[in-house]
N, C-alpha and C positions, 0 to 999 in steps of 0.2 A: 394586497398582492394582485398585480394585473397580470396576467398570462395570455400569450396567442400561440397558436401552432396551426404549423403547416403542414400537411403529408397527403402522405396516398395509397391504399394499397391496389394490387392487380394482380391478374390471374391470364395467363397464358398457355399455350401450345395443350390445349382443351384439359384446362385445369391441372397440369401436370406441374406447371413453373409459377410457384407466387412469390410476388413482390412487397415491400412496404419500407416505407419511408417518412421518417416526419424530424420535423425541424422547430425547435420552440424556443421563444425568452419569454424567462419571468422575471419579471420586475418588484422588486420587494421595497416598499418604501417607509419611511418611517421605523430602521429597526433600532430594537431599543438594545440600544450600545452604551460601552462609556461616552462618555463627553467628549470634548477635545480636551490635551492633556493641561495640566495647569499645572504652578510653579509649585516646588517640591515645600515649599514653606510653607503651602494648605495644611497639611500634619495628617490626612486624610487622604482617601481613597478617590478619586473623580467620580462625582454621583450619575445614574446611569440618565439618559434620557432618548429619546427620538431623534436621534443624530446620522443617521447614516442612511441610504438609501443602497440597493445591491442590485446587480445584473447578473440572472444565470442565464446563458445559452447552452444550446443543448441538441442532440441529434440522435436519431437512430435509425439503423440500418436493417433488415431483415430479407434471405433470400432461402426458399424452399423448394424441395424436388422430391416431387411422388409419384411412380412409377409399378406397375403391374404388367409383368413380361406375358408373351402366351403359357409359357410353361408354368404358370402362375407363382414365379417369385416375384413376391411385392418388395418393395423396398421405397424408405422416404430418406433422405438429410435434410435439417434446418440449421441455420447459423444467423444472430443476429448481433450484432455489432454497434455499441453506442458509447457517447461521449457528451461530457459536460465543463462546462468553468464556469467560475464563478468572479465578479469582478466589485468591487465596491466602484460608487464612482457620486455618491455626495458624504464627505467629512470632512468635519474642520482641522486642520491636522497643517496651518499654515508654518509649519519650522519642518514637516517634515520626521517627526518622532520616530524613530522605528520601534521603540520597545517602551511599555509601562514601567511602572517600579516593581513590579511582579518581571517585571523580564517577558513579558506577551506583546505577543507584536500588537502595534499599533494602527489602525486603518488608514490610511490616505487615499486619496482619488485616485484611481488604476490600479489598488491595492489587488493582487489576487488574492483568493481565498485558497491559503493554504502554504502558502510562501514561507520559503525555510530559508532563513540567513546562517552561514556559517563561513569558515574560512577554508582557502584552497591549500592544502597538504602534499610535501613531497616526498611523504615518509616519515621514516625515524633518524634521529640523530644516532649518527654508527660513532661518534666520537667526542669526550666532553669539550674539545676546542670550538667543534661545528656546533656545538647544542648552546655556548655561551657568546656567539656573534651579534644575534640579536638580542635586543633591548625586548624582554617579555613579562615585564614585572606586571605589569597590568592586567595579563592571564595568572600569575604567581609569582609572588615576590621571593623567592626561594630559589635552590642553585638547579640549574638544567643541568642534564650529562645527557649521557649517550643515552640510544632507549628512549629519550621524551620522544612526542610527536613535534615536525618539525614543520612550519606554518608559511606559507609565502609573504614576503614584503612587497603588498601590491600598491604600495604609494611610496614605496622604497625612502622610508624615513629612517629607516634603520632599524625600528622597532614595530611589534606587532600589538597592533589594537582595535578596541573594538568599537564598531562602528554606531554614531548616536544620532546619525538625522541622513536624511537620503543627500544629503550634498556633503557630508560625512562619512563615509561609510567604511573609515579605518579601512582595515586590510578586507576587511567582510566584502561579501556579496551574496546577491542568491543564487543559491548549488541546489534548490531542488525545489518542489510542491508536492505534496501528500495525497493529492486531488487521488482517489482513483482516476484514471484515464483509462479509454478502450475496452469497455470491459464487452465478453462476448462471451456466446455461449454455443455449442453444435448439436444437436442432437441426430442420431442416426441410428436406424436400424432396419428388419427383415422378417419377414415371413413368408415360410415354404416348406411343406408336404408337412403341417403342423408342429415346426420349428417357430419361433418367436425370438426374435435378438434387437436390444434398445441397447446404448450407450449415450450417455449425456454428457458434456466435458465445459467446463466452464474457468474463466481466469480473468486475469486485468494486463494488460497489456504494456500499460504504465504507471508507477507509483514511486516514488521516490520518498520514505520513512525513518527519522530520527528514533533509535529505542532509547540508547543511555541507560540509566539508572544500574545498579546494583546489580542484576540477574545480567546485564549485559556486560559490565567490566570485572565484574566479579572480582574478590578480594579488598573492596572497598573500604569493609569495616569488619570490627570481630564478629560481629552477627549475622557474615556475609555467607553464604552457601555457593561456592561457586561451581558454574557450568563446565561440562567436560568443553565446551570450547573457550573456555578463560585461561586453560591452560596454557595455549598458544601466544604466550607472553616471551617478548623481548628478554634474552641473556645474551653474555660472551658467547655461549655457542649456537645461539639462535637468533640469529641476527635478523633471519628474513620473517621473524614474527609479521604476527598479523596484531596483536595489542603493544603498547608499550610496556616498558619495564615494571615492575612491580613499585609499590612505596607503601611504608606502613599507615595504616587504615587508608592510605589514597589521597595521602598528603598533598603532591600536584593535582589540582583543579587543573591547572594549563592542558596537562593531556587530555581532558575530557572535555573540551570545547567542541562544540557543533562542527564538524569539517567533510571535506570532503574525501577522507579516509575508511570514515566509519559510516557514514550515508549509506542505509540500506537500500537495495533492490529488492521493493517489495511486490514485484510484477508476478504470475507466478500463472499455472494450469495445474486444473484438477481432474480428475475422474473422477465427479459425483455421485455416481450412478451406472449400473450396467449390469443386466439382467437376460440370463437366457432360458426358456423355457420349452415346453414340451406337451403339443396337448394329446391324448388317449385319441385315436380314432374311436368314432360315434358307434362304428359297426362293432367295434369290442364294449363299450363302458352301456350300450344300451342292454345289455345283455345282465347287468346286475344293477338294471335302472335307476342308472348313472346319467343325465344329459351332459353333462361336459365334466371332463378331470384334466387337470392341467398342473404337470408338475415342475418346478422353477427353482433356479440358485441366484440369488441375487449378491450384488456389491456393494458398496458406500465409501465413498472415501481411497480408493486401492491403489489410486498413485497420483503421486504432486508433482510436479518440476518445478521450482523455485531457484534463481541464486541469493534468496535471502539466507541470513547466517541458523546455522540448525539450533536447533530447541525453539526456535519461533513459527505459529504456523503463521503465513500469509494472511487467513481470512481475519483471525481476531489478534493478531498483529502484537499480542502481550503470553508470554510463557508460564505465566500464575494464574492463568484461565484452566477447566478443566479440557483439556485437547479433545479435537476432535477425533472421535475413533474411528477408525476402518474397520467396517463389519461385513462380514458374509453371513446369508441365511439362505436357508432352503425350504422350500414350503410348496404346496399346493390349495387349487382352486378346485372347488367343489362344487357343482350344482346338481342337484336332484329333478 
């Protein structure tokens, strides 16, 4: 791994205004990857080796303000703002593969890390004449009606398929990258006539996240538990669903192809952290030789904004993790 970076920090208008900045790539060579792909008549898996070489650039931003009035409120904010990709750019991948026999994307030169192929979506089919115009046995050979999800024909061959080599790439294309992007974070707070106030708030700015499975289309199969938002499935009188119609144990695959219907916004802010306090004046607490009492209620977790779909939280991105909890506590500091 070679690495270089660039930056700088700085301090201005007598220390009140700091700066920083830095700028890197790392070059990562030699990773040990699958092979390049080979003909499916191996019976075998492609053995791994030294095949790839990778490009992260990368950057961040940081600007602070701290400040002490005559009437002595202090106050500071920090926000620091940063961003990475990541790029393949040596594999042997001369036909162009998009996907293994596992269905995992395949690296080729300019590959980004984190590239999400799927198909472009205009909805649900409101009628079974509009659900059987295209040819879509290829996603499932079984009868479309109304209710399925409905796919564009972006090489307008009459039928939708899937795509197998980048000069290939059937109706597919890339709708999205996983990458976190933007991620930032603020901090801000105060002190004055022994009041204490911090607030931390942290998020990603851009993320675009495939969930799928079971806890996400819910009703899959008899051993399926489904979410109070699985409900929101296509009928006669619910036409402006947000899932397709139902099927027993989840017969059409076709509906649950990667598209860009169900491509989550996994972008999101947090309130980490925020805590206000309270300390004793010295002239009272020295009096039952006390040097300092400081009494505080703190937060964790007390509000998100997200438009990703509910029961998933944004950080850990899976609904069968134990959630994170929002906690408040109260407490004090003590010194004798």
């Amino acid at each position: 791994v070679n690495q270089m970076d660039f930056g700088f920090d700085a301090l201005f208008l007598n220390q009140r205004l700091s700066a920083g900045f830095d700028w890197y790539r790392r070059d990562t060579k030699d990773m040990l990857t699958a092979g390049q792909a080979l003909p499916a008549v191996l019976g075998a898996s492609v053995p791994v080796e030294n095949a790839a070489d990778l490009k992260t650039t990368g950057w961040e931003l940081s600007l602070g303000w701290n400040d002490r009035l005559e009437s002595g409120f202090a106050y500071w904010v920090k926000g620091v703002l940063s961003d990475y990709q990541s790029e393949i750019t040596r594999f042997a991948n001369p036909t162009g593969t998009l996907r293994d026999k596992d269905n995992k994307n395949m690296y080729y030169e300019g590959y980004k890390i984190g590239t999400i192929y799927g198909y472009e979506s205009n909805g649900l089919y409101q009628t079974d004449a509009d659900a059987q115009k295209l040819d879509k046995s290829e996603l499932y050979g079984g009868t479309w009606a109304a209710g399925d999800v409905s796919y564009v024909d972006r090489n307008n061959d009459g039928k939708i398929t899937k795509g197998k080599t980048l000069s290939n790439m059937g109706d597919e294309k890339i709708i999205g990258n996983d990458t976190p992007r933007y991620s930032y974070g603020l901090t801000a707070g105060f002190e004055y006539k022994g009041f204490d106030f911090e607030m931390f708030w942290q998020g990603i700015g851009k993320r675009d996240y495939w969930l799928g499975g079971s806890q996400f289309w819910g009703f899959t199969d008899e051993w399926c538990t489904p979410l109070t938002s699985s409900l929101d499935y296509w009928t006669e009188d619910n036409r402006d669903a947000y899932f397709p119609r139902l099927h027993h144990y989840g017969v059409n695959g076709g509906n649950h192809q990667v598209s860009t219907r169900y491509l989550q916004n996994a972008a999101y802010l947090r309130l980490k952290n925020v805590v206000l306090g309270y300390t004793i004046p010295r002239s009272i607490t020295e009096k039952v030789k006390i040097s300092r009492l400081r009494v505080f209620v703190q937060g964790e977790n007390l509000l998100t904004f997200t438009p990703l779909i509910d029961s998933y939280d944004p950080e850990t991105l899976n609904n069968m993790t134990y959630p994170i909890n929002k906690k408040i506590s109260v407490g004090l500091n003590l010194t004798f």
